[in-house]
Each structure stands twice: as C-alpha cells, then as structure tokens.
N, CA, C and O atoms as CSV, one atom per row, in Angstrom:
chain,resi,resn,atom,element,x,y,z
A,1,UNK,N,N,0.831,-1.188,0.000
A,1,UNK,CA,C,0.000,0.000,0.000
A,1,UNK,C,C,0.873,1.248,0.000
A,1,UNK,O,O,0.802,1.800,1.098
A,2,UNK,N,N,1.657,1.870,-0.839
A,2,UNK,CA,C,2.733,2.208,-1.193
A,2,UNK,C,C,3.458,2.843,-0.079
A,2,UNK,O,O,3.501,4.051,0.151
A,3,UNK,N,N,4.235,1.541,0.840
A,3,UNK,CA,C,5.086,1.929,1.341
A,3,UNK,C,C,4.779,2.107,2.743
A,3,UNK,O,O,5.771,2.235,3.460
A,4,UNK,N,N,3.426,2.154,3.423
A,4,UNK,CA,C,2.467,2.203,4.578
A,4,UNK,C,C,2.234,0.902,4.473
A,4,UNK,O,O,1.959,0.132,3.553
A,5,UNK,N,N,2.500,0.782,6.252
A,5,UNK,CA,C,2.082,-0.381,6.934
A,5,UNK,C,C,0.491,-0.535,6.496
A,5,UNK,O,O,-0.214,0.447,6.263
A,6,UNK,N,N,0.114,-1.635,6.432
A,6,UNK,CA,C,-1.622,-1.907,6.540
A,6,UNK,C,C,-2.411,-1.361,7.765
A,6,UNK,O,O,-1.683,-1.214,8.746
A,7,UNK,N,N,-3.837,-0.991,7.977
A,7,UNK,CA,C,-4.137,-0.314,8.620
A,7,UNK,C,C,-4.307,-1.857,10.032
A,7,UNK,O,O,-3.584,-1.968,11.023
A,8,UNK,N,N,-5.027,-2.451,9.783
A,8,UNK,CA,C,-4.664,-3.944,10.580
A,8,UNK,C,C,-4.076,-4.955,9.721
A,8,UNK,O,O,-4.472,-5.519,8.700
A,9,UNK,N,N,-2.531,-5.059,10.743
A,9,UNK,CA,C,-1.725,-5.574,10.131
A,9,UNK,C,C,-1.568,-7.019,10.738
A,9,UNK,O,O,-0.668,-7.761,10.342
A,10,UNK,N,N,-2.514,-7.419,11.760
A,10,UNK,CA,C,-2.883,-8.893,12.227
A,10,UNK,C,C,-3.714,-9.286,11.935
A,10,UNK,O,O,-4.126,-10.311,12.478
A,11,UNK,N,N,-4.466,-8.618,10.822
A,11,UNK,CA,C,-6.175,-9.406,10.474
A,11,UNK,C,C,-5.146,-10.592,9.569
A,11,UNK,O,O,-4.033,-10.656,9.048
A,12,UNK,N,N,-6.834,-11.755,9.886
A,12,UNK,CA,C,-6.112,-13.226,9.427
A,12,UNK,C,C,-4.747,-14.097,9.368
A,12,UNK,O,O,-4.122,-14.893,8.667
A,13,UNK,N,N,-4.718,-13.288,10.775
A,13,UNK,CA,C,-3.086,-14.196,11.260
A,13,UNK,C,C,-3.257,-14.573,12.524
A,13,UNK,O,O,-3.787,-13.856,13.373
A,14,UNK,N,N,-2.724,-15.978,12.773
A,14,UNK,CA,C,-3.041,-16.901,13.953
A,14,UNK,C,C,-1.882,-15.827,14.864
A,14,UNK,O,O,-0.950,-15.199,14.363
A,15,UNK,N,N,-2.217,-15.855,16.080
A,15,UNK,CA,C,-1.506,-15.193,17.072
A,15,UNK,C,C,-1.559,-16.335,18.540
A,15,UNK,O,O,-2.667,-16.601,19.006
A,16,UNK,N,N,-0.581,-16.804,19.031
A,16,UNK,CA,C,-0.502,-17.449,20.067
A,16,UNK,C,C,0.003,-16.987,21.174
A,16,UNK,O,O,1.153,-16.549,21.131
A,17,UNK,N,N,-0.709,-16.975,22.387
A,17,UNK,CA,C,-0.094,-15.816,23.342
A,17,UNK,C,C,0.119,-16.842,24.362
A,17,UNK,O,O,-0.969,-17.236,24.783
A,18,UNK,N,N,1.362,-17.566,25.054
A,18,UNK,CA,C,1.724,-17.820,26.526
A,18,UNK,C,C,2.030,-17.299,27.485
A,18,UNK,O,O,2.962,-16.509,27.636
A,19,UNK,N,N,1.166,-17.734,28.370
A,19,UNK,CA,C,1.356,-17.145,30.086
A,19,UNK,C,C,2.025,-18.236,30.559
A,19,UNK,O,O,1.607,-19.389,30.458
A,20,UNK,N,N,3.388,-17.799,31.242
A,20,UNK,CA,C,4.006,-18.592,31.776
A,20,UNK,C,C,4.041,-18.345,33.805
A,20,UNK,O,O,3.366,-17.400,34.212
A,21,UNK,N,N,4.509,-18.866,34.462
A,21,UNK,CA,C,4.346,-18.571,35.438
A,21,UNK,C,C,5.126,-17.354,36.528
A,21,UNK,O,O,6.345,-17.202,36.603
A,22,UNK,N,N,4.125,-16.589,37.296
A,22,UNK,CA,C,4.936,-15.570,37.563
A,22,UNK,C,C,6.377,-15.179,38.026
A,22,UNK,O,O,7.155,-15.954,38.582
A,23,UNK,N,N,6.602,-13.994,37.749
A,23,UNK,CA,C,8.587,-13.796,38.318
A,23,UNK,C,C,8.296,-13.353,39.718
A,23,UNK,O,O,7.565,-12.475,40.175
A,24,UNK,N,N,9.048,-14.182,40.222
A,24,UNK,CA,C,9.328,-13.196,41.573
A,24,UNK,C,C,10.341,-12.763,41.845
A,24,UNK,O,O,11.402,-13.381,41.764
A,25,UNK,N,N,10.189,-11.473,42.265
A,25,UNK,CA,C,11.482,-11.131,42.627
A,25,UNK,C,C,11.991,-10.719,44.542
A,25,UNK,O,O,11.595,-9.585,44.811
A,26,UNK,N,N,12.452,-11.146,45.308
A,26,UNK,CA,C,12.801,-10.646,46.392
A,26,UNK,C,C,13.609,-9.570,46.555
A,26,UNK,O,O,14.764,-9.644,46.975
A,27,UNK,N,N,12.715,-7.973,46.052
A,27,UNK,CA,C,13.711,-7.135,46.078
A,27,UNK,C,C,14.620,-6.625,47.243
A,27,UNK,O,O,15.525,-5.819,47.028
A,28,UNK,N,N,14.263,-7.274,48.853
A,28,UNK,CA,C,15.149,-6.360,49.824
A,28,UNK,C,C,16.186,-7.392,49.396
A,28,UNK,O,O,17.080,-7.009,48.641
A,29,UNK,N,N,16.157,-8.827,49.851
A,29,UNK,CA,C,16.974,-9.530,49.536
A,29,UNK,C,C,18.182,-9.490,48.316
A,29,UNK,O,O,19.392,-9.558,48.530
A,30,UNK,N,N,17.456,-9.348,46.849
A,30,UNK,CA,C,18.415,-8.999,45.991
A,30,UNK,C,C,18.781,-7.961,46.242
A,30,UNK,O,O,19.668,-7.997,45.390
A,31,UNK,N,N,18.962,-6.527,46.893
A,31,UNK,CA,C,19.782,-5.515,47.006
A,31,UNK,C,C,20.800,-5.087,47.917
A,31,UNK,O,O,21.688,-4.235,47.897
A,32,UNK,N,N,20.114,-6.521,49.252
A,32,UNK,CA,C,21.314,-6.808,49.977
A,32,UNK,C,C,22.694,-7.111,49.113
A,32,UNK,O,O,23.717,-6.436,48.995
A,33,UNK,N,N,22.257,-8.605,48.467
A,33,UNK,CA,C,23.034,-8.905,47.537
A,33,UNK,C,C,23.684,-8.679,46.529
A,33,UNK,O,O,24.545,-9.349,45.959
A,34,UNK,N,N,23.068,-7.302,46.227
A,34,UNK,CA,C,23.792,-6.250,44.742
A,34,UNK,C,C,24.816,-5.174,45.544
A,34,UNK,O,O,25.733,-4.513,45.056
A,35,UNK,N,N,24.309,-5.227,47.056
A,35,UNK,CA,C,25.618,-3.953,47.859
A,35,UNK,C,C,26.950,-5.203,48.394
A,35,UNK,O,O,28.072,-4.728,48.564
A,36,UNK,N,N,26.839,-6.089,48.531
A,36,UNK,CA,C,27.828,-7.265,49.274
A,36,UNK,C,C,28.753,-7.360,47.383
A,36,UNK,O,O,29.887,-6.925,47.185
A,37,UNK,N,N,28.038,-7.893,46.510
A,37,UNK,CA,C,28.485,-7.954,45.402
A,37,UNK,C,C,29.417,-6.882,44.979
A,37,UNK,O,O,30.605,-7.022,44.687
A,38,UNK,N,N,28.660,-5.704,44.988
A,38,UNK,CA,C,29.295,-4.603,44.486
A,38,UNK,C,C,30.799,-3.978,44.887
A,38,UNK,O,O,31.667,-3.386,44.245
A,39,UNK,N,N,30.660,-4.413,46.276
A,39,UNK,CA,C,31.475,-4.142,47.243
A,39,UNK,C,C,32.828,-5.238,46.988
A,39,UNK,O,O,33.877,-4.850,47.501
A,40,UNK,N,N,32.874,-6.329,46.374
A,40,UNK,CA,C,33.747,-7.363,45.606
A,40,UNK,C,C,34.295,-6.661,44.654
A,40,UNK,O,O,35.401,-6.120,44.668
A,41,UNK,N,N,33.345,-6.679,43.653
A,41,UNK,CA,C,33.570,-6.006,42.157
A,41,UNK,C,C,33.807,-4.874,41.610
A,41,UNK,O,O,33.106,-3.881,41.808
A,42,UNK,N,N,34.935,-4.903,40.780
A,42,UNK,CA,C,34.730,-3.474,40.078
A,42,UNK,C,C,34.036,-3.516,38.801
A,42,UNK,O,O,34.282,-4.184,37.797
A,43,UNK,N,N,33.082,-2.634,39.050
A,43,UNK,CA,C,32.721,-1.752,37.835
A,43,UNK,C,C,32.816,-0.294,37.348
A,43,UNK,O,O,32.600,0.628,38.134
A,44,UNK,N,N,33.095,-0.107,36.226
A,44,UNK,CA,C,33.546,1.438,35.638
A,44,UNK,C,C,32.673,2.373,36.077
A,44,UNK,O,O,31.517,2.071,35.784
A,45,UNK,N,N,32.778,3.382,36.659
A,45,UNK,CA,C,31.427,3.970,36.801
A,45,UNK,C,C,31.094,5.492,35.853
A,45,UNK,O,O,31.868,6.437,35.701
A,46,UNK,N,N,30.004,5.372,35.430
A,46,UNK,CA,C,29.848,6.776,34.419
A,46,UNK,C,C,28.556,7.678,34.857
A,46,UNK,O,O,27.611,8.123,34.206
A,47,UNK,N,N,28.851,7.744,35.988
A,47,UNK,CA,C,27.242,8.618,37.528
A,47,UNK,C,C,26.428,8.445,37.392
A,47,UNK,O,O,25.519,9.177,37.002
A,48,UNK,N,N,26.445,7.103,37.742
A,48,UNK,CA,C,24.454,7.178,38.531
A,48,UNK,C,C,24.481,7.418,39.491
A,48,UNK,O,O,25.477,7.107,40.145
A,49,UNK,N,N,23.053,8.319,40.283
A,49,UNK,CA,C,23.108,8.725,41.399
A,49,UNK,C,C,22.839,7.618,42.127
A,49,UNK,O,O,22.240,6.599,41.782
A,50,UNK,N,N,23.569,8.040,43.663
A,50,UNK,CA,C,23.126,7.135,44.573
A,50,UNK,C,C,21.191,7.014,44.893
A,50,UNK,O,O,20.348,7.908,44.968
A,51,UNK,N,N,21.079,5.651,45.004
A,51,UNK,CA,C,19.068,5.982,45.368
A,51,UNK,C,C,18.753,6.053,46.475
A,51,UNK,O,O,19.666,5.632,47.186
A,52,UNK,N,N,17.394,6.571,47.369
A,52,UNK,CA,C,17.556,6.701,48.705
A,52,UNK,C,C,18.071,5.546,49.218
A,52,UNK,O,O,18.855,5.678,50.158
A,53,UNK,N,N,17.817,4.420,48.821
A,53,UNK,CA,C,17.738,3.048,49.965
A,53,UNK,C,C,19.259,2.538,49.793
A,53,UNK,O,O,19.526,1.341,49.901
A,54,UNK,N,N,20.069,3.340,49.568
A,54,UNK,CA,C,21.640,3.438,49.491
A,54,UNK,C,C,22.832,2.849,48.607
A,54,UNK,O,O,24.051,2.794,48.773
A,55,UNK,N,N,21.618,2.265,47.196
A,55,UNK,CA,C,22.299,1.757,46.592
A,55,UNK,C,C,23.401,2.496,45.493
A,55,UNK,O,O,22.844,3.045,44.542
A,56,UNK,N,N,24.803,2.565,45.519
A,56,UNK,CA,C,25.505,3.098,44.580
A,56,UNK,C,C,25.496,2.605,43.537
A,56,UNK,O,O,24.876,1.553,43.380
A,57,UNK,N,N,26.191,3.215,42.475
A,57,UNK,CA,C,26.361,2.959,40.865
A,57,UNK,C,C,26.893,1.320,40.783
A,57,UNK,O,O,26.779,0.621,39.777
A,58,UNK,N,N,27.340,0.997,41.741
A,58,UNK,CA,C,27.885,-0.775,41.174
A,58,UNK,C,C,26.946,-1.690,41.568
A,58,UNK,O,O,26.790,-2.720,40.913
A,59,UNK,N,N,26.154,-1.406,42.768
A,59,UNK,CA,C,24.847,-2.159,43.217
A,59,UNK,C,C,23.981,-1.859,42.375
A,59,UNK,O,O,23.399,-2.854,41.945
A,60,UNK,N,N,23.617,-0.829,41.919
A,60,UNK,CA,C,22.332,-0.657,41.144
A,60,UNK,C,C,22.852,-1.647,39.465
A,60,UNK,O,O,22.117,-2.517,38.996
A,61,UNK,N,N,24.041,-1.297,38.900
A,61,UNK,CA,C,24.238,-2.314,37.985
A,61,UNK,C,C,24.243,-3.843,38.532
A,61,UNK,O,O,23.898,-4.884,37.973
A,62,UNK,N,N,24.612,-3.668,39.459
A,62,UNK,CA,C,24.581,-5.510,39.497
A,62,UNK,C,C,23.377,-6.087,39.657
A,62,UNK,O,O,23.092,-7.114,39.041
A,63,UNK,N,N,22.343,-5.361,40.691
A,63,UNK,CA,C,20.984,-5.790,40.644
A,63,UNK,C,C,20.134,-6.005,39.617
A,63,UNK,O,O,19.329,-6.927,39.483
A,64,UNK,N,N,20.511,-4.509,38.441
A,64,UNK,CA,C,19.574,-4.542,36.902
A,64,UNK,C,C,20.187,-6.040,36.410
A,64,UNK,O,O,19.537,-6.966,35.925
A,65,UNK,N,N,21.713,-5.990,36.697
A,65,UNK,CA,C,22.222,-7.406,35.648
A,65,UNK,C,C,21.251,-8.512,35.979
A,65,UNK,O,O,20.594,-9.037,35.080
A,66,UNK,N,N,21.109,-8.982,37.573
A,66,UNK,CA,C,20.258,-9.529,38.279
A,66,UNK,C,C,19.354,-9.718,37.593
A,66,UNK,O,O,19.223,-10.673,36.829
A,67,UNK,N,N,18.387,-8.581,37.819
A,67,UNK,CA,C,16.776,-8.631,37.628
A,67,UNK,C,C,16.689,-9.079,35.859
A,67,UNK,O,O,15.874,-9.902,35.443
A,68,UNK,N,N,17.609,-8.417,35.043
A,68,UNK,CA,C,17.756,-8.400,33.687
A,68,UNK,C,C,17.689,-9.855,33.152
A,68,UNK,O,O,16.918,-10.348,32.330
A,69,UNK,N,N,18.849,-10.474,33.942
A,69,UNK,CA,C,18.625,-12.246,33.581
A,69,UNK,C,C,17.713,-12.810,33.886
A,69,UNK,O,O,17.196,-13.486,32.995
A,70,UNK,N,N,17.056,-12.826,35.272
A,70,UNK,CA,C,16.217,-13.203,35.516
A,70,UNK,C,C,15.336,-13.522,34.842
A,70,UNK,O,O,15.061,-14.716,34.724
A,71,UNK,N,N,14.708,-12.659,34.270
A,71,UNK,CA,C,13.463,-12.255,33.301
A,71,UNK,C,C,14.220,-12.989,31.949
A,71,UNK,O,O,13.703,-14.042,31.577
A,72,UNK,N,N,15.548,-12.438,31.109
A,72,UNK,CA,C,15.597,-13.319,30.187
A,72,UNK,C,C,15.480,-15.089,30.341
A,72,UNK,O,O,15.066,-15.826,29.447
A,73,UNK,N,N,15.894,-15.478,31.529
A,73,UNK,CA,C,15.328,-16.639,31.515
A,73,UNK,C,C,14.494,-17.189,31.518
A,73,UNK,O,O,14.372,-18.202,30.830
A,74,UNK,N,N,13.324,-16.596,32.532
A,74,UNK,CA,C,11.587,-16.697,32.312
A,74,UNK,C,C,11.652,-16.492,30.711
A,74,UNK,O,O,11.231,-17.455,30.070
A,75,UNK,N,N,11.949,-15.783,30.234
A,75,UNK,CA,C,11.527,-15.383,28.286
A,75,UNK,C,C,11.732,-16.682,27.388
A,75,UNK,O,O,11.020,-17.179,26.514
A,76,UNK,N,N,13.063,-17.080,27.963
A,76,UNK,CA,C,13.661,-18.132,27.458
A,76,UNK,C,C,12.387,-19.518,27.326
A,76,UNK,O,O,11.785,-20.180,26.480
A,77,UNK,N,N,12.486,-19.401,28.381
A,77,UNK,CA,C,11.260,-20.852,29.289
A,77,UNK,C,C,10.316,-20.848,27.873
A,77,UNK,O,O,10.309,-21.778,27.066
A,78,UNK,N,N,9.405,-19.415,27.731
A,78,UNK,CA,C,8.573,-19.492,27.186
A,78,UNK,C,C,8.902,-19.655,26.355
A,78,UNK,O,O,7.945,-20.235,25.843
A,79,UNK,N,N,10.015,-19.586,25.264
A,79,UNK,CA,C,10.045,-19.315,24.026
A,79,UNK,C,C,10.069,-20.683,23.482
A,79,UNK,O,O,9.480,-21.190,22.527
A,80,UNK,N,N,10.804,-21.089,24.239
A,80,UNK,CA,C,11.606,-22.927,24.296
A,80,UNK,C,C,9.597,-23.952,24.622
A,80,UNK,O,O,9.271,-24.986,24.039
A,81,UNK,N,N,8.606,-23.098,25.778
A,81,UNK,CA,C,7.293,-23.975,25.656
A,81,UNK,C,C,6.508,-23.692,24.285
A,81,UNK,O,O,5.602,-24.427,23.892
A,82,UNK,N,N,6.881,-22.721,23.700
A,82,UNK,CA,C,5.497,-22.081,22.717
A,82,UNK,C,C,6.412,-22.827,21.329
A,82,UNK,O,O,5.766,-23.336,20.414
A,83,UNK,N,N,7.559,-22.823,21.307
A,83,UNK,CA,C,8.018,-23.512,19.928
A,83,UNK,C,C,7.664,-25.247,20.302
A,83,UNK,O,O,7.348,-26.004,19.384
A,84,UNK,N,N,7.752,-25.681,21.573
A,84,UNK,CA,C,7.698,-27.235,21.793
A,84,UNK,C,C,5.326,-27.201,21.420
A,84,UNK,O,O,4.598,-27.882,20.697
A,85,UNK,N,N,5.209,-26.691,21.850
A,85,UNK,CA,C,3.599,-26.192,22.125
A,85,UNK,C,C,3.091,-26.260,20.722
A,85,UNK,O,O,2.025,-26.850,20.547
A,86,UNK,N,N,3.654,-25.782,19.792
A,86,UNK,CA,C,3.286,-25.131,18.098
A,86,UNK,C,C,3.815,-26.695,17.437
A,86,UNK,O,O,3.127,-27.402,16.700
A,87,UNK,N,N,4.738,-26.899,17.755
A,87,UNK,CA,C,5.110,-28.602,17.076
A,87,UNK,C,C,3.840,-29.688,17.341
A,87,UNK,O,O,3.681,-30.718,16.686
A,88,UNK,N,N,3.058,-29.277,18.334
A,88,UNK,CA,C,2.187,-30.743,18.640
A,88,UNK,C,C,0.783,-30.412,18.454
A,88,UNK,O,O,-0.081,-31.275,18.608
C-alpha cells in the first residue's frame, strides 16, 4: 500500500499468546546482595546517582544485571514452551 504499513496488520493471522508462570522477585533480599556484590567487584562507573535506599552505581548495575537475567530466563522458558507447544 505504497510503502504504509496496513491499517490492521494482524487481520487473518493466527496469534498465540503464553502465560508462563509468575517472576518473583525478592527485592530487599536482591539488594542486599547487589551492595555485598558490588562491594567485591569493580565496575567502571559513568554517575548514577546514589538511590535513597543506598544503593551506589555498582549495586544498582549488578541488581539490573540480576533482575535483567532473571526475566531473560523466564523469556527463554517461554520461548523454548510455545516452539515445543506449536510442534504438537
């Protein structure tokens, strides 16, 4: 349609949506664990502010790394049930 997306661009297409089971996250716990961590490790720092609940620039990265995998693995789960799910 020269060059424009279609106005519905999912009409007559199968769409499969999985709910997988919820994330939890224990945030006091993981931020204990992102200040003990941080406090090991170096990371480069380029200023993030400190947040009230006292986490500095190497805790707050290590926790996102944290929380970040986390979730890619839940993603993973699903991706790995909905391709096994679509085969049968």
């Amino acid at each position: 349609m020269f060059g424009r997306r279609p106005p519905l661009p999912l009409c007559n297409k199968k769409i499969n949506i999985i709910i997988g089971d919820p994330i939890e996250f224990d945030l006091p716990a993981m931020s204990e664990m992102a200040i003990v961590q941080s406090q090991n490790d170096s990371f480069p720092t380029i200023g993030w502010p400190r947040t009230s609940d006292g986490l500095d620039e190497a805790a707050q990265r290590y926790l996102y790394t944290t929380l970040s995998e986390k979730i890619r693995v839940a993603m993973e789960k699903l991706r790995c049930y909905g391709k096994s799910f679509l085969k049968s």
